[in-house]
C-alpha positions in Angstrom: 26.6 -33.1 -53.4 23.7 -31.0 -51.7 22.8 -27.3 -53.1 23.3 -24.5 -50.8 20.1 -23.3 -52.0 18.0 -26.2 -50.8 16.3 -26.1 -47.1 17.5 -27.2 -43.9 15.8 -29.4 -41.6 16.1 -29.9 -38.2 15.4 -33.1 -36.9 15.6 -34.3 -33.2 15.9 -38.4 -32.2 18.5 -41.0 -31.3 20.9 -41.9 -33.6 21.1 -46.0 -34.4 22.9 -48.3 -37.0 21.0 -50.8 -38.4 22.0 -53.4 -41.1 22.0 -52.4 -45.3 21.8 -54.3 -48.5 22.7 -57.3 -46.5 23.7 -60.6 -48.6 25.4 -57.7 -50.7 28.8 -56.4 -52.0 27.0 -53.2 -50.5 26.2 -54.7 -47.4 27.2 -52.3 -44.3 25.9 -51.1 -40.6 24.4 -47.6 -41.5 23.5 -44.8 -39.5 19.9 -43.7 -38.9 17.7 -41.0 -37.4 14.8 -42.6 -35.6 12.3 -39.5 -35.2 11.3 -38.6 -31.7 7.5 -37.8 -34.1 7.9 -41.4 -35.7 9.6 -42.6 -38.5 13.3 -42.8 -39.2 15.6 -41.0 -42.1 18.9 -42.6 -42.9 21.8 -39.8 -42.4 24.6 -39.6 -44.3 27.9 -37.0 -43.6 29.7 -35.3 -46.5 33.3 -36.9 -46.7 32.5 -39.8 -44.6 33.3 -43.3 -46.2 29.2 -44.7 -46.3 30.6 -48.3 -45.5 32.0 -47.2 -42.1 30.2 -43.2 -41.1 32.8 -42.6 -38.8 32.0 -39.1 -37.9 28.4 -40.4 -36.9 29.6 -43.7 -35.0 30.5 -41.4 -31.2 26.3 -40.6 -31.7 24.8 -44.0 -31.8 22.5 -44.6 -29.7 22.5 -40.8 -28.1 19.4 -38.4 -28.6 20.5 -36.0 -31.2 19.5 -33.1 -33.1 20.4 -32.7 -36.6 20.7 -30.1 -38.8 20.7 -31.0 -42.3 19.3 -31.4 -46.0 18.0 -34.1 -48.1 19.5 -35.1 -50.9 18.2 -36.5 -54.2 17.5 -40.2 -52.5 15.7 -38.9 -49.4 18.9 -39.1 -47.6 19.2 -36.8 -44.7 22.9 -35.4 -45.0 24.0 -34.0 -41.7 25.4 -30.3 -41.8 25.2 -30.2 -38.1 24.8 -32.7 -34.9 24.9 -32.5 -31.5 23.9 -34.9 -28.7 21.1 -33.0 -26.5 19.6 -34.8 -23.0 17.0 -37.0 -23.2 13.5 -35.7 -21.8 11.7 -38.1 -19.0 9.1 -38.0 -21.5 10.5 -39.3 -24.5 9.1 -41.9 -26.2 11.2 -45.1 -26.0 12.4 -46.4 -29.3 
């Protein structure tokens, strides 16, 4: 559970699911925020069920900005998202 107290972020790049603890009981597809600056952050949304992130699944693969805060893993967990246009000078990831 995130503090109200801790700091927002807000974090813009495209949404993907890529594979977790594979070969696992944990194994899953699990969301991610690849940074338009580099780097990813896996995402996480209160009340989802983290085997299946359906609240986050209509964003994959879309450009998105996220508003969120990180958790005690490093997890970002999303308060906000929204799907914003891709710029003609994104990078391509």
């Amino acid at each position: 559970m995130t503090d109200k107290k801790e700091a927002r972020e807000t974090l813009s790049g495209y949404v993907r699911f890529h594979p977790y603890a594979e070969g696992t009981k944990s194994e899953s597809t699990r969301p991610y925020l690849e940074l338009l600056s580099g780097g990813e952050r896996s995402l996480y949304k209160q009340g989802d069920n983290p085997f299946i992130n359906e609240s986050l699944v209509p964003f994959n693969d879309k450009r998105c900005e996220v508003v969120g805060v990180t958790d005690e893993s490093g997890c970002l967990v999303v308060l906000e998202i929204e799907e914003i246009m891709a710029a003609n000078d994104d990078p391509v990831l």
